[in-house]
N, CA, C and O atoms as CSV, one atom per row, in Angstrom:
chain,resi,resn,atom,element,x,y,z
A,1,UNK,N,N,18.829,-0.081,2.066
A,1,UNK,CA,C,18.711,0.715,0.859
A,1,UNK,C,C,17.311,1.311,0.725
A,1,UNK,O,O,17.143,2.408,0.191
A,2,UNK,N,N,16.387,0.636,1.177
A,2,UNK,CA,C,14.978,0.918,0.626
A,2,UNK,C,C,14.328,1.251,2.673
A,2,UNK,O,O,13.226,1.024,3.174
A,3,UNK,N,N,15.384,1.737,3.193
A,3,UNK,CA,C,14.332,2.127,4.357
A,3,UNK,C,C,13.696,3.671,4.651
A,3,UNK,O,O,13.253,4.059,5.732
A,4,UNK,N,N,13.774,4.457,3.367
A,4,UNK,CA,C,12.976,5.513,3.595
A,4,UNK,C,C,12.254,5.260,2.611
A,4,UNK,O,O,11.847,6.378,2.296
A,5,UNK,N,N,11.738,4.407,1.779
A,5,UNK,CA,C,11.216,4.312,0.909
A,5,UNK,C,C,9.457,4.655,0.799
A,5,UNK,O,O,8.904,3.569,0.972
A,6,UNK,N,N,8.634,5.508,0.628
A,6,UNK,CA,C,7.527,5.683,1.062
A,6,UNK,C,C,6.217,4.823,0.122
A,6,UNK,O,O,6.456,4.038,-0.796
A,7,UNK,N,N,5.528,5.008,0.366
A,7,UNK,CA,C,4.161,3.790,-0.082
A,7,UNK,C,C,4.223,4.677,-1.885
A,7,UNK,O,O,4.257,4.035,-2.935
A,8,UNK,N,N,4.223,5.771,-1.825
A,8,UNK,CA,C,4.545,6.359,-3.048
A,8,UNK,C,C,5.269,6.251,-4.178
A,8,UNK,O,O,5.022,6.269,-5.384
A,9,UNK,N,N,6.809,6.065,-3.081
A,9,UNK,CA,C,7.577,5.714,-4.219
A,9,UNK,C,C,7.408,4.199,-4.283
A,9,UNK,O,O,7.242,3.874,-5.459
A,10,UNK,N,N,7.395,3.490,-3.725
A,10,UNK,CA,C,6.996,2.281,-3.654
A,10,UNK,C,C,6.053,1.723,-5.212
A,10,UNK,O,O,6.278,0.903,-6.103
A,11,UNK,N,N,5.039,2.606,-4.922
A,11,UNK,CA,C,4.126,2.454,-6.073
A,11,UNK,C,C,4.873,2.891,-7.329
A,11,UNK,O,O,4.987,1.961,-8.127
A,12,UNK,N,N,5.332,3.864,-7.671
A,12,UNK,CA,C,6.356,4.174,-9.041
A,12,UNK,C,C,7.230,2.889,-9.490
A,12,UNK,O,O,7.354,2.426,-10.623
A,13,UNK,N,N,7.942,2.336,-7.967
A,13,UNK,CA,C,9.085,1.332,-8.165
A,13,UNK,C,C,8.359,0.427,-9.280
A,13,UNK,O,O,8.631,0.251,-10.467
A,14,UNK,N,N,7.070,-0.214,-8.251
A,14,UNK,CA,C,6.293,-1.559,-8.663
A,14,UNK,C,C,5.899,-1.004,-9.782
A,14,UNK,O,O,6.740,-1.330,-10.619
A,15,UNK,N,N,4.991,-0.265,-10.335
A,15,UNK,CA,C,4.460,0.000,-11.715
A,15,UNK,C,C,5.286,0.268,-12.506
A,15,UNK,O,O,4.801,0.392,-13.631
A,16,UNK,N,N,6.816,0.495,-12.436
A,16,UNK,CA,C,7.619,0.801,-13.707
A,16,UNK,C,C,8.158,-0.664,-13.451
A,16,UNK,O,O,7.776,-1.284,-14.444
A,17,UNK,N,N,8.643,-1.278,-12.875
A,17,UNK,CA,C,9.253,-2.602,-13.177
A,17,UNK,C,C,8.175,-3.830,-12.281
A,17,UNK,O,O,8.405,-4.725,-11.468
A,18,UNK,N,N,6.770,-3.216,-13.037
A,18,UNK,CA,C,6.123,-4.416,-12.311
A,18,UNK,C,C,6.351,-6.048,-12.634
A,18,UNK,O,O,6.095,-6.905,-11.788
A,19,UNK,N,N,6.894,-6.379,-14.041
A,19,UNK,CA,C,7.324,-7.766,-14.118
A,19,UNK,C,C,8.400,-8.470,-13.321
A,19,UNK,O,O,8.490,-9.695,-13.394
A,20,UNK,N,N,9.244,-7.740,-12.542
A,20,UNK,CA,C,10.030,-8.036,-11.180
A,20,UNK,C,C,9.405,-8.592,-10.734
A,20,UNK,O,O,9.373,-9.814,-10.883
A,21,UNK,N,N,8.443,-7.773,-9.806
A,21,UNK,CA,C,7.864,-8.142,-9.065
A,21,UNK,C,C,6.241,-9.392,-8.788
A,21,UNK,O,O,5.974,-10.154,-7.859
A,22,UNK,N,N,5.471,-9.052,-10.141
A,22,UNK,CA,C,4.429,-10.467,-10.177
A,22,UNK,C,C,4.605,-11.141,-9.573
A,22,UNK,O,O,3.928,-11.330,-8.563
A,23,UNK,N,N,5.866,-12.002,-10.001
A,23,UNK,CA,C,5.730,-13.211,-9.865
A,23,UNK,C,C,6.009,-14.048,-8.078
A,23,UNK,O,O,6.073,-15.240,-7.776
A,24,UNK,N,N,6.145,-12.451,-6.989
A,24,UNK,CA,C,6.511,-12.808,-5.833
A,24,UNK,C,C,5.422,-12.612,-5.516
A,24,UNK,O,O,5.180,-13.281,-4.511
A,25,UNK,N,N,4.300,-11.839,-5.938
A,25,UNK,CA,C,3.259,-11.501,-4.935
A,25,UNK,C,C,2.165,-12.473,-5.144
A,25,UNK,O,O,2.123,-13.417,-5.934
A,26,UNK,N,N,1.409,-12.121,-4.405
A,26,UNK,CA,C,-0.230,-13.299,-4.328
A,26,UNK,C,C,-0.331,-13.387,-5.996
A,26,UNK,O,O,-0.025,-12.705,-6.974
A,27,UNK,N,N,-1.020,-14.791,-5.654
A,27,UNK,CA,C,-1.813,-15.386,-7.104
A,27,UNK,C,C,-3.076,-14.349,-7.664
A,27,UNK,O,O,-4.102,-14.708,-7.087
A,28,UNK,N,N,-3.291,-13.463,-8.368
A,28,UNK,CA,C,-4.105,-12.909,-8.726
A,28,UNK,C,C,-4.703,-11.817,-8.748
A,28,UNK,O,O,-5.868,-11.527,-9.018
A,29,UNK,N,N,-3.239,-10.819,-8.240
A,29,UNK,CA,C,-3.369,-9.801,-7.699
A,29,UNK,C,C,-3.572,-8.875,-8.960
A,29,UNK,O,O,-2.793,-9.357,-9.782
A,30,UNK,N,N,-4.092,-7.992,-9.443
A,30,UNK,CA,C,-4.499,-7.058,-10.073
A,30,UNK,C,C,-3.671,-5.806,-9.781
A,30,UNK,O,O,-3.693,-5.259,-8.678
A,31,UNK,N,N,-2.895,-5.348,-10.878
A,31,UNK,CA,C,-1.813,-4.298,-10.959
A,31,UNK,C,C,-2.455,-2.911,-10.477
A,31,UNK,O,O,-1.901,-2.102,-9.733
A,32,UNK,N,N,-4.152,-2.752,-11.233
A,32,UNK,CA,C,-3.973,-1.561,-10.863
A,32,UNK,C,C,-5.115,-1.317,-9.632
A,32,UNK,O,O,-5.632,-0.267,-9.250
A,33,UNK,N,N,-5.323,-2.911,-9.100
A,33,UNK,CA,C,-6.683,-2.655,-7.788
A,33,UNK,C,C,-4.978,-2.642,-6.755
A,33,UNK,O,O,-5.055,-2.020,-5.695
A,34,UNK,N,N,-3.751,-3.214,-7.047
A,34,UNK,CA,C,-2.962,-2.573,-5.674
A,34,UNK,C,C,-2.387,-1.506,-5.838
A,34,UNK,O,O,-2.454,-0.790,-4.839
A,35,UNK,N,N,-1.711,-0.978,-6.880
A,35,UNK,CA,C,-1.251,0.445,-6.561
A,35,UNK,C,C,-2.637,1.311,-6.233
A,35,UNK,O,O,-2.820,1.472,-5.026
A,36,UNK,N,N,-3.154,1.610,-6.684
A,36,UNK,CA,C,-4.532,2.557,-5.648
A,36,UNK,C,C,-4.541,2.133,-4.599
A,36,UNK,O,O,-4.641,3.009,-3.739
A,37,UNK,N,N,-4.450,0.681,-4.071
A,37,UNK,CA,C,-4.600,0.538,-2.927
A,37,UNK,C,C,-3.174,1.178,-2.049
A,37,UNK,O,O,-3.330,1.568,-0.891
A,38,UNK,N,N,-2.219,1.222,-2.513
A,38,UNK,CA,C,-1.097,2.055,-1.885
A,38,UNK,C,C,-1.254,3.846,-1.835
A,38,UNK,O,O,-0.891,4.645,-0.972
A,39,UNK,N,N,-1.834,4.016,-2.926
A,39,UNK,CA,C,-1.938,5.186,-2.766
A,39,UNK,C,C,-2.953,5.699,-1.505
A,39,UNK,O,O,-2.902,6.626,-0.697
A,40,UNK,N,N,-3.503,5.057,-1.663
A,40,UNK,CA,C,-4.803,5.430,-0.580
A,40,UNK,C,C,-4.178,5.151,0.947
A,40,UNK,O,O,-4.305,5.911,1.908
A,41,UNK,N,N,-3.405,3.748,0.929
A,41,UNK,CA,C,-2.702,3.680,2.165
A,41,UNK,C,C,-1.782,4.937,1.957
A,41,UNK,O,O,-2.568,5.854,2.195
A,42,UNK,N,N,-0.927,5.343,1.741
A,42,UNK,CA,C,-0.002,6.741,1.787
A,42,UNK,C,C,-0.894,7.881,2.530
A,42,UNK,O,O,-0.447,8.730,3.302
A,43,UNK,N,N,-2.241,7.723,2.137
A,43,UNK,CA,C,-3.199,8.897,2.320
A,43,UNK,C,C,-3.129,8.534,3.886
A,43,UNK,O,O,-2.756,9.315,4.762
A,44,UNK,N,N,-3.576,7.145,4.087
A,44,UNK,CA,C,-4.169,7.244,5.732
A,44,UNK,C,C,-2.436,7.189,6.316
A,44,UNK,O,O,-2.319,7.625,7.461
A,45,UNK,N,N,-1.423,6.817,5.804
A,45,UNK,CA,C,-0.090,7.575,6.592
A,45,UNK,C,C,0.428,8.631,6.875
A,45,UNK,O,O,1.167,8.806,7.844
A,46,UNK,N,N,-0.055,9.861,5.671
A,46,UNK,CA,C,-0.319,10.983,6.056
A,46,UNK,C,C,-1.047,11.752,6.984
A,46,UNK,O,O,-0.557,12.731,7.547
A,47,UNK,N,N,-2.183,11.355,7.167
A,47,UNK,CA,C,-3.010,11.479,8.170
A,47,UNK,C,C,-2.528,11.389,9.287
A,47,UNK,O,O,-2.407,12.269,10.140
A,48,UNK,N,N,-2.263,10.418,9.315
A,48,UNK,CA,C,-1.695,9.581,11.030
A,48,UNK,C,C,-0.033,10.650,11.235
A,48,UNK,O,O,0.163,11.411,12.182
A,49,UNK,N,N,0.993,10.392,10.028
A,49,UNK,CA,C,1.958,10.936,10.585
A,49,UNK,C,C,2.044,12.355,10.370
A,49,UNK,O,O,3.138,12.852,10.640
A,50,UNK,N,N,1.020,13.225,9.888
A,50,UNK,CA,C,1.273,14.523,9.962
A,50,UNK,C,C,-0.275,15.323,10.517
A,50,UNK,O,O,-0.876,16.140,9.819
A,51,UNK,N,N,-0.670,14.934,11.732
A,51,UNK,CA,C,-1.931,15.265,11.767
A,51,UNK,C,C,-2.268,16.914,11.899
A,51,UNK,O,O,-3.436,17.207,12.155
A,52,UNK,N,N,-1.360,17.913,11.746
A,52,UNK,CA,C,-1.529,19.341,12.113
A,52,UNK,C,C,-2.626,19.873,11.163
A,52,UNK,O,O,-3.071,21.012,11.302
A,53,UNK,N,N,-3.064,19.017,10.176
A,53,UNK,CA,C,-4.359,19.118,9.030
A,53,UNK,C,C,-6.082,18.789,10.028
A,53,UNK,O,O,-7.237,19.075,9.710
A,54,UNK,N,N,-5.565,18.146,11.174
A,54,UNK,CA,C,-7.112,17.751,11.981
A,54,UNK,C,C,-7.869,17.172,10.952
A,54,UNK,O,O,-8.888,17.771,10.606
A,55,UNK,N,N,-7.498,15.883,10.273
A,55,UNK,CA,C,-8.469,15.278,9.572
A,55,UNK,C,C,-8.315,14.441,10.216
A,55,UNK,O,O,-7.264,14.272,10.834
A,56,UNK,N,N,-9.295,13.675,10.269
A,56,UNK,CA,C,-9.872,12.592,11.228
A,56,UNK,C,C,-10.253,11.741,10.509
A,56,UNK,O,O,-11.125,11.869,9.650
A,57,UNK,N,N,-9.344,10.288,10.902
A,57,UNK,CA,C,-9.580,8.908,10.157
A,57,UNK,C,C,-10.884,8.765,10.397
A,57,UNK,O,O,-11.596,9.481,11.101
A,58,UNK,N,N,-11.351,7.220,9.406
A,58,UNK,CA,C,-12.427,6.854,9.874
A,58,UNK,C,C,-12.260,5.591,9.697
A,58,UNK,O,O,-11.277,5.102,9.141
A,59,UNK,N,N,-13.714,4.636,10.404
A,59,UNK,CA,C,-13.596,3.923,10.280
A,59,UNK,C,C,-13.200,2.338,9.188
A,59,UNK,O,O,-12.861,1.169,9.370
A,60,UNK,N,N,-13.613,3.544,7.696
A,60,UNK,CA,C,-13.701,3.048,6.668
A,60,UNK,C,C,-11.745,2.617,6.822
A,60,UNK,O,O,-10.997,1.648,6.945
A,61,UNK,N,N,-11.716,4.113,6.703
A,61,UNK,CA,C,-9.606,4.150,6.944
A,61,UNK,C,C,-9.206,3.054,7.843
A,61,UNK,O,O,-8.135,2.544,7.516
A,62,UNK,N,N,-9.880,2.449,9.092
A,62,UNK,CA,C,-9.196,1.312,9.696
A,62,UNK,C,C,-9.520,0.314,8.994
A,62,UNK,O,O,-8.694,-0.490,8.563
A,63,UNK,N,N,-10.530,0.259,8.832
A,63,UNK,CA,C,-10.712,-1.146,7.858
A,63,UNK,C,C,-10.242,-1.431,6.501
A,63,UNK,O,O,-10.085,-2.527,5.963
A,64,UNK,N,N,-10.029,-0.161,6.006
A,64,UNK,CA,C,-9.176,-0.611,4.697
A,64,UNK,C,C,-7.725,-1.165,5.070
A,64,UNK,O,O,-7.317,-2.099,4.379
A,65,UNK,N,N,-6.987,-0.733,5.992
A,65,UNK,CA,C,-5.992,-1.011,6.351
A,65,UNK,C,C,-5.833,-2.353,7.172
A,65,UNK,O,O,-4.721,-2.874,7.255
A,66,UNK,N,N,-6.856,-2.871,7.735
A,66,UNK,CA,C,-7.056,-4.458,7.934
A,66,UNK,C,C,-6.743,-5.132,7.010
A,66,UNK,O,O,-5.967,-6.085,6.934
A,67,UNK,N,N,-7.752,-4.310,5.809
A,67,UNK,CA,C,-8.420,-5.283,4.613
A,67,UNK,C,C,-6.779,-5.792,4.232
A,67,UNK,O,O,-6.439,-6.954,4.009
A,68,UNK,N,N,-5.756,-4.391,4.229
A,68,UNK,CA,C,-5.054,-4.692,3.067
A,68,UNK,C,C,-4.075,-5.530,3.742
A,68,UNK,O,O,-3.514,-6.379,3.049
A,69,UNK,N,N,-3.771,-5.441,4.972
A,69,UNK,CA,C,-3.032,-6.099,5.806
A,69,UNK,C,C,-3.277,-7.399,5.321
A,69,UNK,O,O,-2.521,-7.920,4.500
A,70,UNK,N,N,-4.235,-7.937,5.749
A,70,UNK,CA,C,-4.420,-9.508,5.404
A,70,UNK,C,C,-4.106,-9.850,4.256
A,70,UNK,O,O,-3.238,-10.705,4.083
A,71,UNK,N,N,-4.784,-9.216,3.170
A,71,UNK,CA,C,-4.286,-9.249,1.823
A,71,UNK,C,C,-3.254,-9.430,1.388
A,71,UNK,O,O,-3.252,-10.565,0.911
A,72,UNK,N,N,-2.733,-9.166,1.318
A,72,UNK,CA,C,-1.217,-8.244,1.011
A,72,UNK,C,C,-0.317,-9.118,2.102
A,72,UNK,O,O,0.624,-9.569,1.448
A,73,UNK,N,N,-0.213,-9.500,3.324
A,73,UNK,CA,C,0.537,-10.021,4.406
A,73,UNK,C,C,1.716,-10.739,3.407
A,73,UNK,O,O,1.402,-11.268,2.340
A,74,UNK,N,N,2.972,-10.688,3.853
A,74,UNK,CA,C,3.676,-11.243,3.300
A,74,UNK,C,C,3.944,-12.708,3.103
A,74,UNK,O,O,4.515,-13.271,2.169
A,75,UNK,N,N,3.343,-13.251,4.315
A,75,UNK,CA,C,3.308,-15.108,4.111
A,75,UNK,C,C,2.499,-15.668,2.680
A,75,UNK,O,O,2.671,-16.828,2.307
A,76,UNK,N,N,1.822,-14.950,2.111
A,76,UNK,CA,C,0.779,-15.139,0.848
A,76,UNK,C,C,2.025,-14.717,-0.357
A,76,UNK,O,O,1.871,-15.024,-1.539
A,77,UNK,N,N,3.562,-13.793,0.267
A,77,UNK,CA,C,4.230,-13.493,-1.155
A,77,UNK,C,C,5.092,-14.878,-1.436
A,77,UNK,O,O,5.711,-15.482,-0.560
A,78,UNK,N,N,5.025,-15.202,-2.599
A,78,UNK,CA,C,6.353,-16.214,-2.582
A,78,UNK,C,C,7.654,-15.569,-3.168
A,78,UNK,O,O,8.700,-16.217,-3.209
């Protein structure tokens, strides 16, 4: 159901029915330090999957995407 689902809509889903969701994700997660953080990931997926713009990641862009990886990893959701 949710496999075209993009980091975008994703973010709409979670912020309109974010009380769904709380209570699965990490202990202490801050509503609005992760949706920015999705939005911004959407940005570096754009990048990557439509590069005919020639913008060029950076390093900051890999490392945020570490950052959030670990973060965020799903073994931390209950």
């Amino acid at each position: 159901m949710y496999n075209y689902t993009t980091f975008i809509h994703l973010k709409d889903i979670m912020d309109k029915q974010w009380l769904l969701f709380v209570g699965h994700l990490p202990k202490g997660l801050r509503k609005s330090e992760f949706l920015d953080s999705l939005i911004r990931l959407n940005t570096i997926r754009n990048r990557v999957m439509h590069p005919v713009k020639a913008v060029k990641l950076t390093e900051d862009d890999f490392e945020f995407v570490r950052r959030f990886h670990t973060t965020y990893k799903p073994k931390s959701w209950s």
